[in-house]
Phi, psi and omega in degrees: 000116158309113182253155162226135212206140185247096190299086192227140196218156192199110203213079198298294159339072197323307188321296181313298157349290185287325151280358161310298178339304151307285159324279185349298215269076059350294232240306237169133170290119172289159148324296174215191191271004163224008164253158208193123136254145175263161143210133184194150215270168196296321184292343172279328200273342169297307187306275168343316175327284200301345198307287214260034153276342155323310174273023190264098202237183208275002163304325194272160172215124167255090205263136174199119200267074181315113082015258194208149189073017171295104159310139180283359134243066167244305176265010208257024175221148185256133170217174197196092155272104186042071182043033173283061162303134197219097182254000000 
């Protein structure tokens, strides 16, 4: 099942930055220049994750948003691990 999720960074590291970035716009056109919807099936956003948590350090925030079609535990709580959001 295809879900869609609203992808948003706060990225201090220029480098890091430009390869989220990258990563990201693979997948998906941004929005603005750190927001990004995806739609991709649960087994891409599992593969995909760990990519652009690589570029994340505890300075940083990786905010994600379900839109639709999200298994309800995947959205049905807000977390937040090293600067992780998960909403």
């Amino acid at each position: 099942m295809i879900s869609q999720w609203l992808v948003c960074y706060d990225v201090a590291d220029n480098s890091a930055r430009r390869a989220l970035f990258a990563s990201l716009s693979g997948y998906a056109s941004p929005c603005q220049k750190s927001v990004f919807m995806l739609e991709m099936t649960l087994p891409e956003w599992q593969r995909l994750l760990p990519e652009w948590l690589k570029y994340i350090d505890s300075n940083d925030s990786l905010m994600i948003f379900p839109l639709a079609g999200v298994p309800t535990q995947l959205g049905s709580d807000h977390q937040r691990v090293a600067g992780i959001y998960l909403f």
